[in-house]
N, C-alpha and C positions, 0 to 999 in steps of 0.2 A: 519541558515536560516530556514525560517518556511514554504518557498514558495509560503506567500500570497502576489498573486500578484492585480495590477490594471489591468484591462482589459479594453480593448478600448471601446468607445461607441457603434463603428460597432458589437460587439460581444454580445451587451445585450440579452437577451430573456426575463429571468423573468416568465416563464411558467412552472404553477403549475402539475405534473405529478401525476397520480391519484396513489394510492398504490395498486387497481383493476389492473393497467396497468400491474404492473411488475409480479401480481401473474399469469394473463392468459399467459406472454409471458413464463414463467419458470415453469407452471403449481407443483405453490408452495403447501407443506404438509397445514396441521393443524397446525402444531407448527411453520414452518415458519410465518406464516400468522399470529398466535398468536406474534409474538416476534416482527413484524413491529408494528403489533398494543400497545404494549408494549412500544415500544423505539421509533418509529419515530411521529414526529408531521407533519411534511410537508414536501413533497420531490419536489426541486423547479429547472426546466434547466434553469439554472442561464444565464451562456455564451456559446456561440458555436466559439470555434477558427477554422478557416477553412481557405482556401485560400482566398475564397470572403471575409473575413471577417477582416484579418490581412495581406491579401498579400505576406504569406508563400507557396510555392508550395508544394504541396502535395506529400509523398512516396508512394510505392506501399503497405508499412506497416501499414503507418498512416496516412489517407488521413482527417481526423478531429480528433477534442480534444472536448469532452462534458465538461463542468465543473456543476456539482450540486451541490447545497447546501442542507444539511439533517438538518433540528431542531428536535434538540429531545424534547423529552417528560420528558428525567432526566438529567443525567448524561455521559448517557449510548450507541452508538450505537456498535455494536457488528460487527463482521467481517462475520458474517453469513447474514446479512444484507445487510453489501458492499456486498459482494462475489454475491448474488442473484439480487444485482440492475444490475452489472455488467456482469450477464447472461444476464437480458435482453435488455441490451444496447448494439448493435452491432461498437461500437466505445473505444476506450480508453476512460476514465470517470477521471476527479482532482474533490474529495471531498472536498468539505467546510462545514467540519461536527461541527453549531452551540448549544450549551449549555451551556443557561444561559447567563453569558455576556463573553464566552470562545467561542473560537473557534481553529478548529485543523485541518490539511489539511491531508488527505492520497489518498492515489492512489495507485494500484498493476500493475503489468508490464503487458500489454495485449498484445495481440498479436493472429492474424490467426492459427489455428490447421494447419499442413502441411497435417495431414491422412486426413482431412477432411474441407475444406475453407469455409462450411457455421457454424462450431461453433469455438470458442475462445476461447485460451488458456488463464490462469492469473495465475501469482506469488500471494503469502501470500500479504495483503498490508501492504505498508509501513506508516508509520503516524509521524509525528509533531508533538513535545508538545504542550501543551492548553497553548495559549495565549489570552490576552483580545483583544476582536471584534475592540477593537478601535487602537490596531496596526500599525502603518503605514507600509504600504505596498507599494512594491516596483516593478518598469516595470517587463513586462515578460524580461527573456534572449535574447539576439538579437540570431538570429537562419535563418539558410539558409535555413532550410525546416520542414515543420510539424515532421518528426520524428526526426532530431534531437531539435528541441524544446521540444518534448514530454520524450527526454531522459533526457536534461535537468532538469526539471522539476523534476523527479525521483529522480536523485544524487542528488538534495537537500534534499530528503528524507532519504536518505542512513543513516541509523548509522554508519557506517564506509566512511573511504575517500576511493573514487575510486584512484587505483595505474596506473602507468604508462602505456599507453594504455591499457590499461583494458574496456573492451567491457562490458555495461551494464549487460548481462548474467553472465558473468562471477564474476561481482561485488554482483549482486542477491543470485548469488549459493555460495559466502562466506557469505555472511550476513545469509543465510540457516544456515550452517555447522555450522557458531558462535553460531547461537542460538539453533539450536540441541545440541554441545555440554554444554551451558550454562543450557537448561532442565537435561541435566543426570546427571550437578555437583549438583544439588537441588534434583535431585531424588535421589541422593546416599547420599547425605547430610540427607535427609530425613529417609533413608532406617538406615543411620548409629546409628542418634538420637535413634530412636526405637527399633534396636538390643544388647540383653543384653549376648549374647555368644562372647565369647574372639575371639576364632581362627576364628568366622564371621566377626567382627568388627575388627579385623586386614587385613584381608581380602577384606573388603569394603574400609578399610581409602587410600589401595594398588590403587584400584582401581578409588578411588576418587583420589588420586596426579596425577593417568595416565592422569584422564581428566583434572584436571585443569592445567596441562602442554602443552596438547593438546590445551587448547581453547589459553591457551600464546603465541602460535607457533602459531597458526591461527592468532592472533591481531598484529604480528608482520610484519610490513614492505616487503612487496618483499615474500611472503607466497604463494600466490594464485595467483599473478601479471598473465598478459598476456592475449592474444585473447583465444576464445575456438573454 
């Protein structure tokens, strides 16, 4: 699933958000500000799901869902990007990041800081392969309440399946671990191509089967299961 969904009429907006907007609210560098200007063409609050909007009741997690659309300018939007719109959006955010005649949906997991209720915690985001704009797309998930609609939403983004009660956190921090291990099989892969000493390169290949035994145990079934 790719996540693109139809949204009801009640939810349109269609309102252009200036690229000024997001730099005052996250009082962005030089280089950030360089790299919107770069990759983004328009940043647009597409739909707002809300209770008045969809007749979901609201959690005390997730009392609305933004949905924005980013055009880019290439190819290219970058997670430096999301990560900074999503500072200064004080709601969960679903991207509809457009390029070209592609389009790709991501989202990261948000959520209230507990040390501190006026800033936002977020996961890595998760994203959707590039499919063409002309897609059919499919209702939202029926959903009893804004947060579990917004969880919904996520597990379609999951590169792995969510296991047997398994609490969205809990799904997040293996999808972490998978891909931390999957970086250090490519950096020892890496490290091993380039060294030309015996007893190192025996040494690294030792090291390389730990990991990639490790990331098979992680992909396997019933591994990380459970609430946290």
């Amino acid at each position: 699933m790719t996540a693109l969904f139809i949204y009801p009429k009640s939810t349109v907006l269609k309102r252009a958000i200036p690229k000024s907007r997001i730099y005052a609210e996250i009082g962005s560098t030089a280089a950030l500000k360089d790299r919107f200007v770069r990759e983004v063409e328009q940043i647009t609050w597409a739909y707002k799901l809300a209770p008045e909007t969809i007749n979901i009741p609201a959690t005390k997690s997730v009392t609305e869902i933004q949905v924005f659309q980013v055009k880019a300018k290439d190819d290219k939007i970058s997670d430096e990007v999301l990560r900074a719109i999503d500072r200064a959006i004080p709601f969960p955010i679903i991207f509809e990041l457009l390029s070209y005649e592609l389009i790709q949906i991501a989202a990261a997991h948000k959520r209230v800081s507990e040390a501190d209720s006026s800033k936002w915690v977020a996961s890595d985001h998760l994203r959707s392969d590039w499919v063409p704009q002309s897609t059919e797309r499919t209702p939202l998930p029926v959903a009893i309440s804004m947060g579990s609609l917004y969880d919904q939403i996520l597990k379609m983004l999951m590169p792995i399946a969510a296991e047997a009660d398994e609490s969205i956190v809990a799904q997040l921090e293996r999808v972490d671990a998978i891909l931390a291990a999957e970086r250090e099989i490519k950096r020892l892969e890496s490290k091993l191509r380039r060294e030309t000493q015996f007893n190192i390169k025996v040494a690294l290949h030792g090291q390389l089967q730990d990991a990639q035994v490790m990331l098979e145990k992680m992909n396997k079934p019933g591994r990380f299961g459970g609430e946290i």
